[in-house]
N, C-alpha and C positions, 0 to 999 in steps of 0.2 A: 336633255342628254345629247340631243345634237350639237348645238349652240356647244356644247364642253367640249364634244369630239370636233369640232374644225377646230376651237381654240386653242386645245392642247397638242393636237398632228402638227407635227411642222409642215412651213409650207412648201411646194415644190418647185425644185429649180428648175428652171428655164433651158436648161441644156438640156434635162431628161426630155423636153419633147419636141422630137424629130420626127422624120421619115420612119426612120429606120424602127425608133420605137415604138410608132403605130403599128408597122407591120409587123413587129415580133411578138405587140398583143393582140393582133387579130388573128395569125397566123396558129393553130391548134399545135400543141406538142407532138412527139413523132408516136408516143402513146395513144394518140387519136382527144387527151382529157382539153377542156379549155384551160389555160391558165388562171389561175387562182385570183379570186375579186378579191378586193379590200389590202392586196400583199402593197408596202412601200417598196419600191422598187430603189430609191434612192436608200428608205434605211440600209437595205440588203450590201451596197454599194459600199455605204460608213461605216458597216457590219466587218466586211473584206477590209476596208483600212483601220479599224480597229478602234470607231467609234460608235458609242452608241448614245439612243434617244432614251431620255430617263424626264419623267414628271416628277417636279419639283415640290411641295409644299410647306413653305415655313410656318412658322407658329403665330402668324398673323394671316392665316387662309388666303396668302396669294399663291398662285399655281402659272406655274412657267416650264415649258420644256426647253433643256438644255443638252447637250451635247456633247459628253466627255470618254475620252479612252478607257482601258482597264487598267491600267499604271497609274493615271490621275486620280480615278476614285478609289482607287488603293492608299495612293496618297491625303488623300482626303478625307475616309473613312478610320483609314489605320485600320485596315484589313487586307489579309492574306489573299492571296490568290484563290485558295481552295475554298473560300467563302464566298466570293464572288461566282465562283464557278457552281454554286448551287443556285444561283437565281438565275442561269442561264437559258432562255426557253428553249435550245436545241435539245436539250437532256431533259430527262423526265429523274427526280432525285424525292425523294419521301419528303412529307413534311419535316422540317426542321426548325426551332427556334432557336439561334444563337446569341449568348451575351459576350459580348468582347469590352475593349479599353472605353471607348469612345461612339459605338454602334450596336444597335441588335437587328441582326441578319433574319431574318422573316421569309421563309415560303411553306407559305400554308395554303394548297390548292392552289387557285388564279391568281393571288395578290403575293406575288415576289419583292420584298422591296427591303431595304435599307434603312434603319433609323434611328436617328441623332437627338441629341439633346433643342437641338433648334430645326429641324426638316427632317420630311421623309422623302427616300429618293426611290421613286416604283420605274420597273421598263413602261416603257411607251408600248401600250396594245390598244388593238381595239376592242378587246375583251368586254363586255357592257360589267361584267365584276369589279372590273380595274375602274373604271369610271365611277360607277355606284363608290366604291371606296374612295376616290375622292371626293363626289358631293358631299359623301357624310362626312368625312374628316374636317371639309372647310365646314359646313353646317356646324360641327360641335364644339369646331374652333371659335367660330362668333357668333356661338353662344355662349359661349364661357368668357368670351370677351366683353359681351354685353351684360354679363352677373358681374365681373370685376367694375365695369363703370357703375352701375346700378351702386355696388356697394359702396364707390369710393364718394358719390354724390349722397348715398346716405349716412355712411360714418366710414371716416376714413381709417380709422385704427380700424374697422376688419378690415378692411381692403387689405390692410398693410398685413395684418395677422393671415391674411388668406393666403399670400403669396411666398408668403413662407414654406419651406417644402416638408420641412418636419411640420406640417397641420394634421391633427388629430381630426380634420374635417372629413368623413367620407366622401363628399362630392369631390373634392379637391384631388388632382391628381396632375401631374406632372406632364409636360406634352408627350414622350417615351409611350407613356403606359395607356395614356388615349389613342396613339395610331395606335400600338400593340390591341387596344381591348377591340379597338373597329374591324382589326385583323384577324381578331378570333372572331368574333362575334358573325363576320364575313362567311368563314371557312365553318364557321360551328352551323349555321344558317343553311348556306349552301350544302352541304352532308346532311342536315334534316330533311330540307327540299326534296333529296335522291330517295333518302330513306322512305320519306311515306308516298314518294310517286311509286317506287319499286310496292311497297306496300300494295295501293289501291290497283295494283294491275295484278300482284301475285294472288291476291284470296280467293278476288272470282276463278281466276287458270287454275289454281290448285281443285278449289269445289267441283270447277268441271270435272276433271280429271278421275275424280274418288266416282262421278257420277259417268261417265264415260272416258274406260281406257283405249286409247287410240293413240297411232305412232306420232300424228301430230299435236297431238296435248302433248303428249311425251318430248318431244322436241323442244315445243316452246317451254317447258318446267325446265328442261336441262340448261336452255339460255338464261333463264330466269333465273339459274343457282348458279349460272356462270359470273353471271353481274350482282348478284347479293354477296359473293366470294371477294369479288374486286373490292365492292364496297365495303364492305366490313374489315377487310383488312387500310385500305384507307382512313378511315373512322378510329380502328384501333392503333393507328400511328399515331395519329392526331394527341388523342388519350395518353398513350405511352410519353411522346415528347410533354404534354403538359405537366402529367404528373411526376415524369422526373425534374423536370423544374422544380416542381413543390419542394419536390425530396430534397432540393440541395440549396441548401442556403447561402452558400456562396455563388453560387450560378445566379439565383435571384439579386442578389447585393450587386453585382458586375451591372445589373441591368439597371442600377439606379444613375440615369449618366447625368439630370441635370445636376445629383447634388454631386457627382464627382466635379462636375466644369464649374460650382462655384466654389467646391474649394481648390480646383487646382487654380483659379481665378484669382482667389484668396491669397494663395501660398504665394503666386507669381507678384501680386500686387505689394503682399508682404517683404518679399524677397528685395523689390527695388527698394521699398524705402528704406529697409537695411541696409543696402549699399549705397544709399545717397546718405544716408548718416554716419557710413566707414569714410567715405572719399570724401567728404564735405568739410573742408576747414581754410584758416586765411591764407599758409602758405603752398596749398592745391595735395598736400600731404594728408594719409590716414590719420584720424587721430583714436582710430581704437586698434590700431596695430604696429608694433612697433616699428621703426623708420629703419629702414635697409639701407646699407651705405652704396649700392647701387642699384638704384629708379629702375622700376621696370617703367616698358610703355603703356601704355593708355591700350591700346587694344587688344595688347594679352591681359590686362586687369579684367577689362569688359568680357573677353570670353571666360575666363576664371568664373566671375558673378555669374555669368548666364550659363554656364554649366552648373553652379552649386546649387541656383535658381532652379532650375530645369530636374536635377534630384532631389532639389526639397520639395519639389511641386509631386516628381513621385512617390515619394516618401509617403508625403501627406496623400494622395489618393489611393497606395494600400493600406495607408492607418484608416482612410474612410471606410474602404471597403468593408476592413476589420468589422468598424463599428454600424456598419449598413446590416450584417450580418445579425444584428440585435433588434433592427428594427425593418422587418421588413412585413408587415402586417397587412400594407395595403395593398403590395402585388402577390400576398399571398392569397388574401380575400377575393382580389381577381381572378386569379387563374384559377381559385377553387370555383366560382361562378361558374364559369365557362366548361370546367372539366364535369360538372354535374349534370351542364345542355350536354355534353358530346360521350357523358355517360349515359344520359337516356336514349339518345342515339344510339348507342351501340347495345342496350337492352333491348328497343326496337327489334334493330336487325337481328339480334341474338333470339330473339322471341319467333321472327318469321322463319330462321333456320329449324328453328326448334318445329314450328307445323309444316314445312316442307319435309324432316326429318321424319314426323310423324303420318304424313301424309303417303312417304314412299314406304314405309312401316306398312300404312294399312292398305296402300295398293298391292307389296309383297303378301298380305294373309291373304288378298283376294285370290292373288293368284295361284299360290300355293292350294287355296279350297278347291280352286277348279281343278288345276294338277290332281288332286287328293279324286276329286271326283271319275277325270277321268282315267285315274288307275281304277279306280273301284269298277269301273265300266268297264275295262278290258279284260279283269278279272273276272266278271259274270263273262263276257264274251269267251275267255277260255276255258270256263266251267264249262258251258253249253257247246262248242265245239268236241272237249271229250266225250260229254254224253250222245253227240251224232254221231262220234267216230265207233262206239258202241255198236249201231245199225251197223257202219261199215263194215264190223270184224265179223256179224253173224253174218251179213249179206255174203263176204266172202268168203265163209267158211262153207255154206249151201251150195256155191257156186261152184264146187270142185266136181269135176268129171268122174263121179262113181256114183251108182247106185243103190237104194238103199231103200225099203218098205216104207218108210214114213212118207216118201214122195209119193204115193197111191192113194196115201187119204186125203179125202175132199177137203177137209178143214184145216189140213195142214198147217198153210201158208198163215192164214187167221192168230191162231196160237200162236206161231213163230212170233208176230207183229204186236201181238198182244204183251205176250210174256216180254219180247225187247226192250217197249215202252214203258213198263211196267219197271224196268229194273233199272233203266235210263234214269226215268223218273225219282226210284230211290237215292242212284246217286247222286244227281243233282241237289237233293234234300239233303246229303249228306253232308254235301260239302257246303250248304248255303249255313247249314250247324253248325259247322265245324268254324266258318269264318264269323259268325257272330258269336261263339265261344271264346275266339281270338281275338276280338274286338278289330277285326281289318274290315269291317262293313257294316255300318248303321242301319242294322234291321228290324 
């Protein structure tokens, strides 16, 4: 992985290191933070003049980094701005998979990239995902390059039948839908990864939690739904974009770009020899059209051909598409693959929502029981308070400054104290009936 990452960084110029740029990397920001390791200081620079570093890989697993503006690989691409502007790393933008003329735009998580009928064009990071994506993609490239020599040394009619792009072969697949499937396969991988690391960390926090509630379980449960939230909506974009693909059979057809570029190859190649068999006779005159009594020149002819050329070439790659639309079996069969990984994925997390959901369920009955209990408690508490307040009424009734014959007998006070409690006592029994007749206290 090393060895890839110095080969594919570009290397660094010799004017970036001075004085001055030692000192502004040792020098701490006015934040107090150190300045960022691993950042290119030079891309940042080509970034401001409006190029960038993009890893190359054609369809023979070599890998080169190159250096183009966003005008040129508009140009190169036959893509729009606003599609470029989704593989930008400053912006953070949903997954998206797009099929256009000639390209399918790709950002799914870490692997942003570009891809052609003959190369994929990813930004230059040092992301170890970006990397991993292209060891595999060269890996799959020459291995598939070494089944074609295999076959051609064992019989050449398959070879020849393999390279055909309408092959009914499963193995076989077009270079398009090999970066595409490394690129799901990537992003479908990396979303499982999160999903059962979040997993293995949420069952035990939760179990705790039901076995002791405290503010810091509590805390760390609400991080833990904060970032199952993120994920899962992540996860179901991913979903959403594959499975509208499915759904639409012209969006798949667009995405077949080698067999548009051999027949617009076709059409082109067609095209001239049409016009070398119009122009082609002994007096340098058409002989399938009739003679004009005044010659045009030779390079309004030529643009004439290579515009009618250039609409037959399109002609013929919407009549493809047309008929892509009828067969598109094998990147249907893919993207179903893939949406079945990033549907258990998303049953996953849908499952762990589900016992967080059920988990704060059964922390709310708990606490609600104890609520319930301690009403119950304050309810005897104010039963038993009116039955002392009882004492208070006859204490205070005794206590009034008059007198009266009962206060002469010896046993007075006794009787008072007796009978009091005595009646205290009933109420309290009264009312302990009266609430287990109501059912407000399990007695």
């Amino acid at each position: 992985m090393s060895d890839l990452k110095e080969r594919l960084l570009p290397p660094r110029p010799a004017s970036a290191i001075n004085l001055r740029g030692e000192a502004a990397a040792s020098r701490p920001s006015a934040s107090g933070r150190q300045p960022l390791l691993g950042v290119d200081v030079s891309g940042l620079k080509k970034r401001g003049q409006g190029l960038k570093s993009w890893i190359r890989v054609d369809t023979f697993a070599n890998t080169q980094v190159i250096e183009v503006d966003k005008f040129s690989m508009m140009r190169r691409c036959d893509l729009p701005a606003r599609d470029l502007r989704l593989l930008d790393p400053l912006f953070v933008y949903p997954s998206t998979i797009l099929g256009r003329e000639r390209a399918i735009v790709v950002n799914l998580e870490q692997i942003r990239c570009i891809i052609t009928a003959d190369e994929v064009l990813l930004l230059n990071s040092l992301d170890n995902y970006v990397l991993r994506y292209v060891v595999e993609l060269q890996q799959r490239l020459k291995a598939s390059a070494v089944g074609e020599v295999w076959n051609q040394d064992s019989n050449e009619l398959i070879r020849r039948r393999n390279n055909v792009f309408q092959n009914s072969s499963p193995d076989y697949l077009p270079f398009e839908f090999r970066a595409l499937e490394i690129a799901l396969e990537a992003a479908c991988t990396f979303l499982d990864a999160q999903a059962s690391e979040l997993e293995i960390e949420a069952y035990p926090l939760l179990d705790e939690l039901t076995s002791k509630i405290s503010t810091l379980n509590l805390e760390r449960v609400r991080r833990l739904k904060s970032r199952l939230v993120a994920l899962t909506r992540r996860v179901q974009k991913v979903r959403d974009e594959i499975e509208q693909l499915m759904d639409d059979d012209g969006d798949m057809a667009e995405m077949y770009l080698t067999e548009k570029k051999k027949r617009m190859e076709g059409s082109l190649n067609g095209g001239d020899h049409h016009s070398l068999l119009g122009y082609r006779s002994n007096d340098g005159l058409s002989l399938s059209a009739p003679v004009s009594p005044v010659s045009s020149p030779p390079d309004s002819s030529r643009r004439l051909e290579k515009s009618l050329s250039i609409a037959r070439s399109r002609h013929d790659s919407a009549r493809s598409s047309e008929s892509a639309t009828e067969n598109i079996e094998e990147l249907e069969m893919l993207l179903e693959a893939y949406f079945v990984v990033i549907d258990s994925t998303l049953n996953k997390l849908t499952s762990l929502k589900e016992y967080i959901d059920d988990t704060e369920d059964f922390i709310n009955i708990q606490l609600d029981n104890v609520r319930n209990q301690l009403i119950q408690f304050e309810l005897l508490l104010t039963t038993a308070t009116f039955v002392v307040a009882i004492f208070g009424v006859v204490a205070g009734i005794f206590g009034m400054n008059f007198e009266i014959d009962f206060f002469e007998k010896p046993g007075a006070f006794k009787w008072v104290l007796t009978i009091t409690g005595v009646c205290g006592l009933l109420v309290f029994l009264a009312f302990l009936w009266f609430y287990k007749r109501r059912r407000l206290m399990p007695l």
